[in-house]
MDTraj code that builds the backbone (N, CA, C; nanometers):
import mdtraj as md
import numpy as np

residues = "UNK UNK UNK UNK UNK UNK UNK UNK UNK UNK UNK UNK UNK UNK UNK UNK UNK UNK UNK UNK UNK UNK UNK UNK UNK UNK UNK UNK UNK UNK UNK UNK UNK UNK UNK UNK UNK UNK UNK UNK UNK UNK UNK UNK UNK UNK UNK UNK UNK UNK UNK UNK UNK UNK UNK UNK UNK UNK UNK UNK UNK UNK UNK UNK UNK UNK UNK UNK UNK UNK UNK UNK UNK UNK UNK UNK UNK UNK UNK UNK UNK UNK UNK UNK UNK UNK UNK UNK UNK UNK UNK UNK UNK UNK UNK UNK UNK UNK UNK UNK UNK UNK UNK UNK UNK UNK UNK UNK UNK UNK UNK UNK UNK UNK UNK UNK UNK UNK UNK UNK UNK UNK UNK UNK UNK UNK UNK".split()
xyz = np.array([
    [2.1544, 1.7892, 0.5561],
    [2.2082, 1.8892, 0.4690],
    [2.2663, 2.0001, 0.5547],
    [2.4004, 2.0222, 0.5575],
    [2.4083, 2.0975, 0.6617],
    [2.5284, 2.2491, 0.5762],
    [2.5059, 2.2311, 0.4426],
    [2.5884, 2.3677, 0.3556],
    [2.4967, 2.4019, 0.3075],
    [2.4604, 2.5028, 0.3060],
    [2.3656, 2.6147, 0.2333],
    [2.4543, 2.6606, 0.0595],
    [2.5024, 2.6067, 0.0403],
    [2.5719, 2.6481, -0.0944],
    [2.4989, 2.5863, -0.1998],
    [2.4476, 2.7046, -0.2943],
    [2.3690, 2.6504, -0.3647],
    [2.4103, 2.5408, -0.4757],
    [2.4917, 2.5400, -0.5252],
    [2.5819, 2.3920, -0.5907],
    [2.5972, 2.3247, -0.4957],
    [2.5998, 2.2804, -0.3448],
    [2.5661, 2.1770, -0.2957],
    [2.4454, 2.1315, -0.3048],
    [2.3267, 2.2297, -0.2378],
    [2.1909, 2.1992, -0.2726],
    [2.1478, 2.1333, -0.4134],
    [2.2058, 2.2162, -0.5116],
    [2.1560, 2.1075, -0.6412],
    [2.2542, 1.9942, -0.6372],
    [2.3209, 1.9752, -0.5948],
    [2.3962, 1.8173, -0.5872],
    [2.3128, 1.7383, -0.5192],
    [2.2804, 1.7903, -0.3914],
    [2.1874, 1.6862, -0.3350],
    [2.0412, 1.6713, -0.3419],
    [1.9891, 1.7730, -0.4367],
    [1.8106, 1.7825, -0.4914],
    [1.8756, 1.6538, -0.5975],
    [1.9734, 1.6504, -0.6802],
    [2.0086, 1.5382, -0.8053],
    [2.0061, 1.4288, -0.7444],
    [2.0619, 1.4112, -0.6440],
    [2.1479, 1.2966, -0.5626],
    [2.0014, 1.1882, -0.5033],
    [1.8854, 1.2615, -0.4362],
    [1.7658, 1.2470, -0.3829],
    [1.6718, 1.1717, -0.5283],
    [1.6783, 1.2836, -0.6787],
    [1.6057, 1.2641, -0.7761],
    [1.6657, 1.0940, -0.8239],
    [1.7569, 1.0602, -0.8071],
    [1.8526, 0.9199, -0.8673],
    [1.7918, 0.8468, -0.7587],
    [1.7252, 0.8586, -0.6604],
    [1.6584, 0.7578, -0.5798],
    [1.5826, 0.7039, -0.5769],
    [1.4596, 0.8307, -0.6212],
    [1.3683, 0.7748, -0.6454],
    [1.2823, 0.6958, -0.7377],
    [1.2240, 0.5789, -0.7296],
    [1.2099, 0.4852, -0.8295],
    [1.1046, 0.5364, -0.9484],
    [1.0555, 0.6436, -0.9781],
    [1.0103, 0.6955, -1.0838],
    [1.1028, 0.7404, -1.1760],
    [1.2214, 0.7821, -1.1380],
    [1.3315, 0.8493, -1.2072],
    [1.4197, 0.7117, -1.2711],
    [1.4601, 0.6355, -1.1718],
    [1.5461, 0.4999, -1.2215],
    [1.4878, 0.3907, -1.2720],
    [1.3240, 0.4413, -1.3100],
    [1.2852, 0.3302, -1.3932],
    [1.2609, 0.4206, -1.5398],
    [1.3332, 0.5160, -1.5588],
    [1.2802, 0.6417, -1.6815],
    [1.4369, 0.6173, -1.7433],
    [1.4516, 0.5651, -1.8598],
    [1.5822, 0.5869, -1.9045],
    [1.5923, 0.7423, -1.9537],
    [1.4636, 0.8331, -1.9620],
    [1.5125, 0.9514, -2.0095],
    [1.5459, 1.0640, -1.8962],
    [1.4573, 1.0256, -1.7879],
    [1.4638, 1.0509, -1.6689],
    [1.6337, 1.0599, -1.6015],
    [1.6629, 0.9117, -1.5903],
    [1.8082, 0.8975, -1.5790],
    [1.8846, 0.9279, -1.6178],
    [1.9068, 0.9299, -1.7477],
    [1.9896, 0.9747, -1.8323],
    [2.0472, 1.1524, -1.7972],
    [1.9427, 1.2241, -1.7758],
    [1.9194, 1.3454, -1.7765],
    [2.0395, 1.4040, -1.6373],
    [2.0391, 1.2961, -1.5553],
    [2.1371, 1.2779, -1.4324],
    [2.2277, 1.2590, -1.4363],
    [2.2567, 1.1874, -1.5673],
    [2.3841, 1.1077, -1.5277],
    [2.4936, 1.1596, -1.6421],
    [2.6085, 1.1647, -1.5953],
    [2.6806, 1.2361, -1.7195],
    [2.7201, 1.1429, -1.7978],
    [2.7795, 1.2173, -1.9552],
    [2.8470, 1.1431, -2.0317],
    [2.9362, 1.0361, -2.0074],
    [3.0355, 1.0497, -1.8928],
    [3.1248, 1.0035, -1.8401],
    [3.1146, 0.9363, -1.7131],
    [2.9765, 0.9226, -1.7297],
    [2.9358, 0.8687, -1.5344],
    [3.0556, 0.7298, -1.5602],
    [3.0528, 0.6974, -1.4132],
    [3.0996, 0.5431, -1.3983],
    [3.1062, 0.5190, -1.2315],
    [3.0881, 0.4045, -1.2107],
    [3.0379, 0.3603, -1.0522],
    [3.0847, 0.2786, -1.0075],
    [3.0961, 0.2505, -0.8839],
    [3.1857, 0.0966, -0.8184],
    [3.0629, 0.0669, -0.7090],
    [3.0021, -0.0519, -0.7993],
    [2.8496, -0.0423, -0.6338],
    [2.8928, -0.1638, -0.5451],
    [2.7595, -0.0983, -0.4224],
    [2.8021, -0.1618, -0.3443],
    [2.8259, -0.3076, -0.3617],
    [2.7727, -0.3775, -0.4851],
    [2.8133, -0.4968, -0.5122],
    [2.9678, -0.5290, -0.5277],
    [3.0111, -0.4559, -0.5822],
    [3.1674, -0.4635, -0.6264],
    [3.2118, -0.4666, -0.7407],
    [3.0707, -0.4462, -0.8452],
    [3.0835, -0.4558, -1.0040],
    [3.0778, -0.3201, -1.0084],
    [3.1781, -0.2929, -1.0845],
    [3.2002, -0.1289, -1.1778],
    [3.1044, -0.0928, -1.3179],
    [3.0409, -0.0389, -1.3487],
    [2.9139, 0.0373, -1.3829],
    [2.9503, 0.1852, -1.4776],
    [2.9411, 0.1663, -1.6287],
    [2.9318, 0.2911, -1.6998],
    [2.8079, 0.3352, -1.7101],
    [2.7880, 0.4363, -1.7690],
    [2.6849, 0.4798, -1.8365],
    [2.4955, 0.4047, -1.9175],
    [2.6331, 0.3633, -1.9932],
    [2.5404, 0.2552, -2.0828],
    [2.5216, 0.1692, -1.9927],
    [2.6258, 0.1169, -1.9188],
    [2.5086, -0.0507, -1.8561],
    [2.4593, 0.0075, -1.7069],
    [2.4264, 0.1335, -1.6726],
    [2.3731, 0.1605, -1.5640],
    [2.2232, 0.2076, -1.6732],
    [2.2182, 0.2754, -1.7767],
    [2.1144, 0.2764, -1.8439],
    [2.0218, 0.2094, -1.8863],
    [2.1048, 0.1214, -1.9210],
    [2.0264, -0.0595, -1.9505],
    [1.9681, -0.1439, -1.8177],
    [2.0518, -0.1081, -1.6882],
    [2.0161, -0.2300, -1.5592],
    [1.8733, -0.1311, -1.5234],
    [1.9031, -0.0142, -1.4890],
    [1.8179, 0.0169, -1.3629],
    [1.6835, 0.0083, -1.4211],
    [1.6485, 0.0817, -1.4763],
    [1.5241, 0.0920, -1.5720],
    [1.4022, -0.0302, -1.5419],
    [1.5075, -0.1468, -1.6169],
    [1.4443, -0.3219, -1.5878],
    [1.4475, -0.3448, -1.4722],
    [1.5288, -0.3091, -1.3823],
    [1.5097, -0.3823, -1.2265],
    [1.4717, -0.2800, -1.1084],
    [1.3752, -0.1411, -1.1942],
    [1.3439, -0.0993, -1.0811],
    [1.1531, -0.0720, -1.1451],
    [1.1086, -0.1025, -0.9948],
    [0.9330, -0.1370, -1.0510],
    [0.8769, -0.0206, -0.9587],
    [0.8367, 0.0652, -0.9695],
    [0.8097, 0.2163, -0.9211],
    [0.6522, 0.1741, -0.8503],
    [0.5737, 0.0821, -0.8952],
    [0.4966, 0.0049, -0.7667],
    [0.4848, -0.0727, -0.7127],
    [0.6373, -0.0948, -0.6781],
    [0.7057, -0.2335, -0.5258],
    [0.7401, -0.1376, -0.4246],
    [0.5945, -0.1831, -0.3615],
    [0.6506, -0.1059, -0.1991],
    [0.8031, -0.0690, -0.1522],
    [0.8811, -0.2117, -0.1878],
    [0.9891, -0.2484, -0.1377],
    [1.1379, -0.1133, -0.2199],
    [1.1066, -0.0737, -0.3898],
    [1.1813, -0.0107, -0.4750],
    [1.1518, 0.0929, -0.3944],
    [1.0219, 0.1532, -0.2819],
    [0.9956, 0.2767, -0.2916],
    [1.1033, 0.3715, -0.1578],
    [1.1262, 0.2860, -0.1036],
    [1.1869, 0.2757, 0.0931],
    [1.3057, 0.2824, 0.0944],
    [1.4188, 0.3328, -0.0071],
    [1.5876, 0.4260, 0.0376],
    [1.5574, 0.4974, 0.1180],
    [1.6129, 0.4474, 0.2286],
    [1.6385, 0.5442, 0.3005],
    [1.7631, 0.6278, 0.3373],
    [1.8355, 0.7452, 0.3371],
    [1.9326, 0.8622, 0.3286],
    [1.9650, 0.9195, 0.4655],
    [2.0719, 0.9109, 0.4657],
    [2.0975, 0.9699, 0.6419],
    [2.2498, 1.0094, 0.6282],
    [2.2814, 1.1144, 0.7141],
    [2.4043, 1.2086, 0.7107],
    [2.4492, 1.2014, 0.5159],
    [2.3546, 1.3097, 0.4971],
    [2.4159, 1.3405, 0.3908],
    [2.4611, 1.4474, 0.3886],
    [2.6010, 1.4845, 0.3427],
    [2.7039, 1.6235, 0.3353],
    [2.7411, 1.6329, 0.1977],
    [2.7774, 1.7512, 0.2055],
    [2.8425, 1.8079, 0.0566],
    [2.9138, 1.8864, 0.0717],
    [3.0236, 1.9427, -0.0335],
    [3.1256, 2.0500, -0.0386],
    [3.1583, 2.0543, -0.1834],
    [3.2050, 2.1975, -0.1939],
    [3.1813, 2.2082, -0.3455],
    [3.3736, 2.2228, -0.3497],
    [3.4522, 2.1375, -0.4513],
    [3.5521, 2.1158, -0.4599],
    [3.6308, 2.1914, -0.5474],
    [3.5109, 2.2530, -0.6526],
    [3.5597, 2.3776, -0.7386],
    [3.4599, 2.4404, -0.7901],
    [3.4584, 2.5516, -0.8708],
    [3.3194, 2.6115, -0.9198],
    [3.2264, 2.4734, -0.9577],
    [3.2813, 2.3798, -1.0538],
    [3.1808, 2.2723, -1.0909],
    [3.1752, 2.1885, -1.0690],
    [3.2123, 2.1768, -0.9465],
    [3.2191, 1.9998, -0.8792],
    [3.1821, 1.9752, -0.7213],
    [3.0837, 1.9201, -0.7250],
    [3.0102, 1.9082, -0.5842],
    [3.0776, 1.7386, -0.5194],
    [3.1331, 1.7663, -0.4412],
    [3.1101, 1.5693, -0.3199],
    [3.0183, 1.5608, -0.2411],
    [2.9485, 1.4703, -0.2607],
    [2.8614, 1.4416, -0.2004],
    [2.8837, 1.3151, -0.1035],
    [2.8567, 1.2773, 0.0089],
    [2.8975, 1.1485, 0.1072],
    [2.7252, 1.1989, 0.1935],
    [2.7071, 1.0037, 0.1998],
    [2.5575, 0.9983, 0.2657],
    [2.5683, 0.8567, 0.3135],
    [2.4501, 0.7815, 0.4045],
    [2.4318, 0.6412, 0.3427],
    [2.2963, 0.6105, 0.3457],
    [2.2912, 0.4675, 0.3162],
    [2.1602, 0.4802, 0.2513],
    [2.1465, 0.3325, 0.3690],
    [1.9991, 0.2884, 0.3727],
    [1.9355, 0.1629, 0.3867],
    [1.8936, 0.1686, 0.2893],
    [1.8856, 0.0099, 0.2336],
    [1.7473, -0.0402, 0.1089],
    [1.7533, -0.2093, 0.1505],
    [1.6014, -0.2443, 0.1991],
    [1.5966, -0.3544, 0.1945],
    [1.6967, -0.4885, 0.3182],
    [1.6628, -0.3957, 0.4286],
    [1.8144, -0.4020, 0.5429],
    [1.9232, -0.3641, 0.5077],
    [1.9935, -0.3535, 0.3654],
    [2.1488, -0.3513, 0.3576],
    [2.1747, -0.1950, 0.3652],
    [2.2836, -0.2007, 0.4060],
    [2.3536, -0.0236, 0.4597],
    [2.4732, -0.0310, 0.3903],
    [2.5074, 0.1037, 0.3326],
    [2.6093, 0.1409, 0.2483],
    [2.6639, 0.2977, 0.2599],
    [2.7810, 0.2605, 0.2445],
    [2.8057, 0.4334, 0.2537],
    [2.8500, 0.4944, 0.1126],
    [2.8020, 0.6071, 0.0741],
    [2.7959, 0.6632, -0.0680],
    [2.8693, 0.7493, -0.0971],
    [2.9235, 0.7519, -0.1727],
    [3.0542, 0.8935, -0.2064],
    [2.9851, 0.9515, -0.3918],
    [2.9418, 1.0488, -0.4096],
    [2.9420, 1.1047, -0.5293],
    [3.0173, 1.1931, -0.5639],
    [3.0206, 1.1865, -0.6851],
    [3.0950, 1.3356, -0.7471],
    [2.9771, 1.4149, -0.8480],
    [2.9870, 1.5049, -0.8123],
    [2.8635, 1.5852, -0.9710],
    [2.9001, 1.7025, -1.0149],
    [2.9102, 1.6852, -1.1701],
    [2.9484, 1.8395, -1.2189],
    [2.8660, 1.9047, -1.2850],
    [2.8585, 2.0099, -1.2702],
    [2.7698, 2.1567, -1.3726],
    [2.7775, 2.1418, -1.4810],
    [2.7290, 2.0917, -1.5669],
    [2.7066, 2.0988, -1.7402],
    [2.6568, 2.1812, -1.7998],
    [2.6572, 2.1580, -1.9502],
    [2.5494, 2.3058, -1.9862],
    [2.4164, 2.2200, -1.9818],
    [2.4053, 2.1378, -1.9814],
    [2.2522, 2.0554, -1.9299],
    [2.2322, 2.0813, -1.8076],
    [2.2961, 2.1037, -1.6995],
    [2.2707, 2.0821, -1.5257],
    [2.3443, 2.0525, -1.4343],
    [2.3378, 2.0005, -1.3575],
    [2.4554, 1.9134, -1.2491],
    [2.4182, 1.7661, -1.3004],
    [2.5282, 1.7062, -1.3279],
    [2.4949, 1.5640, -1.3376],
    [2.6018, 1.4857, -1.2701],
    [2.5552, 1.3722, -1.2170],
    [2.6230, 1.2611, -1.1639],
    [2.7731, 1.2182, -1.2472],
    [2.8888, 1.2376, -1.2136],
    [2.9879, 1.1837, -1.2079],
    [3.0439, 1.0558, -1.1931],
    [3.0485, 1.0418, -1.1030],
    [3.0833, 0.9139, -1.0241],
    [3.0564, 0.8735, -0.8898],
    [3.0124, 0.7911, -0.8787],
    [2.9463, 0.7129, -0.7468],
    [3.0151, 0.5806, -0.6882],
    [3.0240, 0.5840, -0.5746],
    [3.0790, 0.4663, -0.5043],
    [2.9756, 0.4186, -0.3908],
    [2.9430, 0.3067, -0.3725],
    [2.8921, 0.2486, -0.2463],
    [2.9644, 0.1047, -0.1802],
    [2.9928, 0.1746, -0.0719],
    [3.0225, 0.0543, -0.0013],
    [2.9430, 0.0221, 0.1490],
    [2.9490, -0.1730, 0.1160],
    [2.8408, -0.2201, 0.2330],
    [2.8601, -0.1703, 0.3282],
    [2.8237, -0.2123, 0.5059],
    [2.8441, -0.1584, 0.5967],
    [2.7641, -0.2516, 0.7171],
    [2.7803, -0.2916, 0.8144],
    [2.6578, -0.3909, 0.9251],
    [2.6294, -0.2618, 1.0156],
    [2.5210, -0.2175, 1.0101],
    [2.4030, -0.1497, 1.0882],
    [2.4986, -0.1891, 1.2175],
    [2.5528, -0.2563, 1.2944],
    [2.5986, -0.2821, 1.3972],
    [2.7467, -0.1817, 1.4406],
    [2.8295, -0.2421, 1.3459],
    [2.9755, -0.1700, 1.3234],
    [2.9778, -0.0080, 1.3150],
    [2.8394, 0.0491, 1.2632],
    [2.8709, 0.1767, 1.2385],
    [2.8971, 0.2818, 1.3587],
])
top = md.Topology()
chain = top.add_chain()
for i, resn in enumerate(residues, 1):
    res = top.add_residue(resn, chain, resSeq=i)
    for name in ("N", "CA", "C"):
        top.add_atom(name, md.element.get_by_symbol(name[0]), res)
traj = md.Trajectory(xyz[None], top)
């Protein structure tokens, strides 16, 4: 974390909360993150609204599998692009695979919520 701006900081306290597997197995939890308008391109290569990121994660994340618990986050930055819009860029390990993450999050009258997210793969080697 290397901006002290407090709309970065809550971008990336949100960004951290979407990780952890207590939150992405809570559809109310999640929800609470994610905006009306979220939509995603993961690192799989399948594109991801709202609703079917609401419906997947929930079921396929088990909050006591050692394995759901171990994202790991490294060079994560932020910059705030206008009063209500934070970028966020990080990457993650889960499970050996490495990805690099691009968010967007805006200020609501609910909070900062998740925008839009991108991950793409990456070989631990190449980087």
């Amino acid at each position: 974390m290397t901006d002290h701006d407090p709309a970065v900081q809550a971008a990336i306290a949100g960004e951290l909360r979407l990780l952890d597997p207590e939150v992405r197995s809570s559809p109310e939890l999640l929800g609470a993150l994610l905006h009306p308008d979220f939509h995603e391109f993961g690192s799989s290569g399948r594109r991801w609204d709202r609703a079917s990121t609401l419906a997947r994660l929930p079921v396929d994340t088990d909050p006591s599998d050692p394995e759901d618990r171990y994202v790991v986050t490294s060079e994560i930055r932020g910059v705030r692009l206008a009063a209500d819009v934070v970028h966020l860029t990080f990457d993650t390990e889960y499970c050996g695979r490495h990805a690099h993450r691009s968010s967007l999050w805006r200020r609501t009258a609910d909070g900062w919520q998740m925008y839009f997210h991108q991950g793409t793969p990456f070989s631990a080697e190449g980087a």
